[in-house]
C-alpha positions as CSV (number, residue, x, y, z in Angstrom):
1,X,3.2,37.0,107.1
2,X,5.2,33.8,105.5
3,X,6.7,36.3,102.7
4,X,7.7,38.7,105.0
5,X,9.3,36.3,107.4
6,X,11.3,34.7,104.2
7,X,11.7,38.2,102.8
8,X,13.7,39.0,106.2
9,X,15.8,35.5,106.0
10,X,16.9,36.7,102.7
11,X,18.0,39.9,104.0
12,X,19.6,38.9,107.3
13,X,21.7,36.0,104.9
14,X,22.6,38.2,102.5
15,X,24.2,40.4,105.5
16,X,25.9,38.0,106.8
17,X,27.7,36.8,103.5
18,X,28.3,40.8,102.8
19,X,30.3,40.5,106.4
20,X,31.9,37.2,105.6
21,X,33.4,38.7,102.5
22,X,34.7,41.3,104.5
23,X,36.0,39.3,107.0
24,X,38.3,37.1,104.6
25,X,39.3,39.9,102.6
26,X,40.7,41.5,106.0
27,X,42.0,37.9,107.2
28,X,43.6,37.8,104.0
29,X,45.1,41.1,103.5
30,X,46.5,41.6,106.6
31,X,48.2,38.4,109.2
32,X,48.4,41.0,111.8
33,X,47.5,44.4,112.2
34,X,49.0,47.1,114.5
35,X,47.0,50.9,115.8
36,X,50.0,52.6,116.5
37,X,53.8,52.6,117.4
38,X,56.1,53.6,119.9
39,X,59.8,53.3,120.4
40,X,62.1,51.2,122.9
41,X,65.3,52.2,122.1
42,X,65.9,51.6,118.5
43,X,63.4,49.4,118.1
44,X,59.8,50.5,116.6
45,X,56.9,48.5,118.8
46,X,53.5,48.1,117.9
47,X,50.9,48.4,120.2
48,X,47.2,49.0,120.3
49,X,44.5,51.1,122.2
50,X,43.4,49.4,125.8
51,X,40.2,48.4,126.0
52,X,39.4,48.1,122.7
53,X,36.0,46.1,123.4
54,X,35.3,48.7,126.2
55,X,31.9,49.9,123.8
56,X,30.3,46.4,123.6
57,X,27.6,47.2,125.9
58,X,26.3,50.1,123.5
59,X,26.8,49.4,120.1
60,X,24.4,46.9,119.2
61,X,21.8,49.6,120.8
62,X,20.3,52.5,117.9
63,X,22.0,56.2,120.0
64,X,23.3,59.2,119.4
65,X,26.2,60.9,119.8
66,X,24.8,63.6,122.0
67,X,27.2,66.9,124.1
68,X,27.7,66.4,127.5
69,X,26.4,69.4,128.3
70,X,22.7,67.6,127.5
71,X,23.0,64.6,130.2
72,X,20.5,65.1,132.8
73,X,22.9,66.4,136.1
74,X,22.0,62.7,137.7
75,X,24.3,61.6,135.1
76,X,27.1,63.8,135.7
77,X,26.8,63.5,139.5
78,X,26.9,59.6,139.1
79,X,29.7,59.5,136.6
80,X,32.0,61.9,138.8
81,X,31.1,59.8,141.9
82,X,31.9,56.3,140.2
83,X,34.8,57.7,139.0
84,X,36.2,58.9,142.3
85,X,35.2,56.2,144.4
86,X,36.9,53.7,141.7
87,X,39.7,55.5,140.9
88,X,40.6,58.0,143.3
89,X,40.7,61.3,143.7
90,X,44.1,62.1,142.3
91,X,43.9,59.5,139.5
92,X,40.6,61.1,139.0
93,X,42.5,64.6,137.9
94,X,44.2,62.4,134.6
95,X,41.1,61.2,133.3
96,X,40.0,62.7,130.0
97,X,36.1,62.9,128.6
98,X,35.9,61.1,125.4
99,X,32.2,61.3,124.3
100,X,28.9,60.4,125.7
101,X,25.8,58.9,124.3
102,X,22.0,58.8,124.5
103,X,20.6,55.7,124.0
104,X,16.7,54.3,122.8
105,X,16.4,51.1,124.1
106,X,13.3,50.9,123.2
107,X,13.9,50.3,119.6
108,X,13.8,46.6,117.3
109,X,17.7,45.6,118.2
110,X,17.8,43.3,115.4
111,X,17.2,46.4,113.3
112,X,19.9,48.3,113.9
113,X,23.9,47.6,113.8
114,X,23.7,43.9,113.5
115,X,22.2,40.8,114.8
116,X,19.9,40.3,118.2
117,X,22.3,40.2,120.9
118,X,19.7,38.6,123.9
119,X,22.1,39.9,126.5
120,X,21.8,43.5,126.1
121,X,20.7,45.5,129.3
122,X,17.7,47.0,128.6
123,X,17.4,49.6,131.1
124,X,20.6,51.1,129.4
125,X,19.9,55.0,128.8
126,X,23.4,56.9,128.6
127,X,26.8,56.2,127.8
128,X,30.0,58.4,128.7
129,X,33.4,57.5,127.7
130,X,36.9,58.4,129.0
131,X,40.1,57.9,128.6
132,X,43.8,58.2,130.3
133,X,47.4,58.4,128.9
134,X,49.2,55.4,129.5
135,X,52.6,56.7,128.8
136,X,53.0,59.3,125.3
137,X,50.5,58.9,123.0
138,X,49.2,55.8,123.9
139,X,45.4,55.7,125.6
140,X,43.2,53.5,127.5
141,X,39.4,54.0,126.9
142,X,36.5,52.8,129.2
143,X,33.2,53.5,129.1
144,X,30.5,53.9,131.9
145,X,26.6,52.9,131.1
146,X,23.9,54.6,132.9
147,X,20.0,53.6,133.6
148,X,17.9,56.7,132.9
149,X,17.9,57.6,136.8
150,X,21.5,57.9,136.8
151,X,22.9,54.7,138.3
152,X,25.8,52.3,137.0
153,X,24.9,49.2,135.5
154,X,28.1,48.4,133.1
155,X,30.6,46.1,134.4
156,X,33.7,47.3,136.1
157,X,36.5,48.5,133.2
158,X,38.8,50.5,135.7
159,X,40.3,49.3,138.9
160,X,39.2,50.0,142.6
161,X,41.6,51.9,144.3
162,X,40.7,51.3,147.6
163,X,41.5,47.5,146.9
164,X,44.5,47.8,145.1
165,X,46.6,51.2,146.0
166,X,49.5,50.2,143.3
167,X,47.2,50.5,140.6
168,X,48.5,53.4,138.3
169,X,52.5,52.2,139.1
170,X,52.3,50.5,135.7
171,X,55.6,49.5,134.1
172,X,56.3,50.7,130.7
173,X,55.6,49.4,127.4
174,X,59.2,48.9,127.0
175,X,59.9,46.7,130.3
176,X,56.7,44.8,129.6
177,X,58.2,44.1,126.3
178,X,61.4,42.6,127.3
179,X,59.8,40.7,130.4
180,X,57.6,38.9,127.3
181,X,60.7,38.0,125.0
182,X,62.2,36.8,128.0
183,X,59.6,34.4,128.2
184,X,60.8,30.4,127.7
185,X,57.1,28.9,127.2
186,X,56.0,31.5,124.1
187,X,59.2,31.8,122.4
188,X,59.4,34.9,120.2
189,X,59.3,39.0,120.2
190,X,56.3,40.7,120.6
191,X,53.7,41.2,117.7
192,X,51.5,43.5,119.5
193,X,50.6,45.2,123.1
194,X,48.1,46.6,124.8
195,X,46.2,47.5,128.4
196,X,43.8,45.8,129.9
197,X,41.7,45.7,132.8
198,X,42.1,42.1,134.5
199,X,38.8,42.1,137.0
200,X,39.9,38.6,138.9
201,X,43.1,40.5,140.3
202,X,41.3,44.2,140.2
203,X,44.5,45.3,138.3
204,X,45.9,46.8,134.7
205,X,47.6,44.3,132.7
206,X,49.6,44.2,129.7
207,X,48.2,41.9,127.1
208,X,51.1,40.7,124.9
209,X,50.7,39.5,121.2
210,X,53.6,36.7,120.5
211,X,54.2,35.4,117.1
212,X,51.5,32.7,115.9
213,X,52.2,29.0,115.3
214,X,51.0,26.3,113.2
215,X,48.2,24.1,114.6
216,X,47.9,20.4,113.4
217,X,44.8,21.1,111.5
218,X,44.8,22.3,108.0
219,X,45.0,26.3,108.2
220,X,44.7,26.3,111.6
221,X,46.7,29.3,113.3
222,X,47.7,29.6,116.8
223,X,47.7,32.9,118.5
224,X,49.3,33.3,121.9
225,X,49.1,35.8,124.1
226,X,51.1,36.1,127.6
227,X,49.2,38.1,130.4
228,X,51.2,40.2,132.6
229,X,50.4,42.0,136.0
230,X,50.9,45.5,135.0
231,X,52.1,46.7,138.8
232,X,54.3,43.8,139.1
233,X,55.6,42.3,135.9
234,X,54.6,38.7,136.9
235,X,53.0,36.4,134.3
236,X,49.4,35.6,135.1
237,X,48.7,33.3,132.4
238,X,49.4,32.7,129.1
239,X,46.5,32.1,126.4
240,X,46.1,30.4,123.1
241,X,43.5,31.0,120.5
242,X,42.7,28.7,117.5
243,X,42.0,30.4,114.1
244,X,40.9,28.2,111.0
245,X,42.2,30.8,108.1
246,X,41.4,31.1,104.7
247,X,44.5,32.2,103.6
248,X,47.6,29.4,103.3
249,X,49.2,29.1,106.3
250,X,52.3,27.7,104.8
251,X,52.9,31.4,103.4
252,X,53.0,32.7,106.8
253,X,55.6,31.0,108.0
């Protein structure tokens, strides 16, 4: 029993070196990186799919990629409520499927995909994702988890219509982009952009990348970020992250 608990502490540390290496490779190769572009004028602007974390609540589970023609009709009934009563039924009409899973929460967690995460929802069964068009090619994604007799148990990833009737008058990438370099607190143009869902204000917002800054520790990088109502255009907040790198900083600026 001892060898096979120190057999398994071997394996798990060996993982998680394998995914350090990876981790400063990436860091080190790459200060920023973008999904996709679009264009403002003359001017090429990077920007990334919204709701890029929208699958947290099923990938740590073991599932399948399964057709939606499978889900049980409970499922499909559910989603297509939720939907509507969330979203409206003429926003409903410019929502896309995206792909749907079946889950086995049943099985080891720390088996599968990486470490025990003691906050997954057990009861979660199925998964169905969706997405809409922003404005040209670019896409937010949102995913809706299921207990096996059909009801909702993810957290909200879309707005509720009923409580906010200006939610789909989003203003453009290209207005949220001036609005940011505008900005007199995080000087600087924009690095990156995306969509978000902002549930404190049951609203869109455009989550804007500005360029980083030194910290006062050694290799410490500053990442800031300005929030913006995506109806409205106001700044909600701004936010800072602090990054310990492993490349030189000094090079980067």
């Amino acid at each position: 029993m001892f060898l096979s608990w120190v057999k398994y502490m071997l394996w798990t540390m060996q993982k998680k070196m394998v995914i350090i290496i990876l981790l400063v490779l990436t860091v080190c190769c790459t200060v920023s990186s973008q999904d996709f572009t679009l264009k403002c004028g003359e001017k090429i602007v990077p920007y990334e799919s919204g709701n890029k974390g929208h699958f947290e609540a099923v990938i740590h589970f073991p599932y399948k990629e399964i057709d939606s023609t499978i889900l049980p009709k409970t499922i499909h009934d559910s989603a297509r409520n939720y939907l509507i009563n969330r979203l409206g039924v003429s926003f409903y009409t410019k929502v896309y499927y995206y792909a749907s899973q079946d889950i086995d929460n049943k099985a080891k967690i720390y088996k599968f995909n990486g470490f025990p995460n003691p906050k997954l929802d057990k009861r979660t069964k199925y998964a169905i994702q969706y997405y809409f068009i922003i404005q040209d090619s670019m896409r937010y994604y949102f995913t809706i988890v299921f207990d096996k007799k059909g009801r909702v148990i993810s957290k909200a990833q879309i707005p509720n219509y009923k409580k906010n009737k200006q939610f789909d008058r989003i203003i453009n990438l290209c207005e949220a982009k001036i609005i940011s370099e505008q900005d007199k607190l995080f000087l600087g143009k924009l690095v990156n952009i995306s969509l978000e869902y902002y549930d404190l204000i049951n609203s869109f917002v455009w989550r804007i990348e500005k360029p980083l800054v030194k910290g006062k520790k050694p290799r410490e990088e500053i990442h800031r970020y300005i929030i913006l109502n995506a109806n409205t255009g106001k700044v909600i907040k701004r936010e800072t992250e602090s990054w310990i790198s492993v490349c030189d900083v000094n090079k980067i600026f």
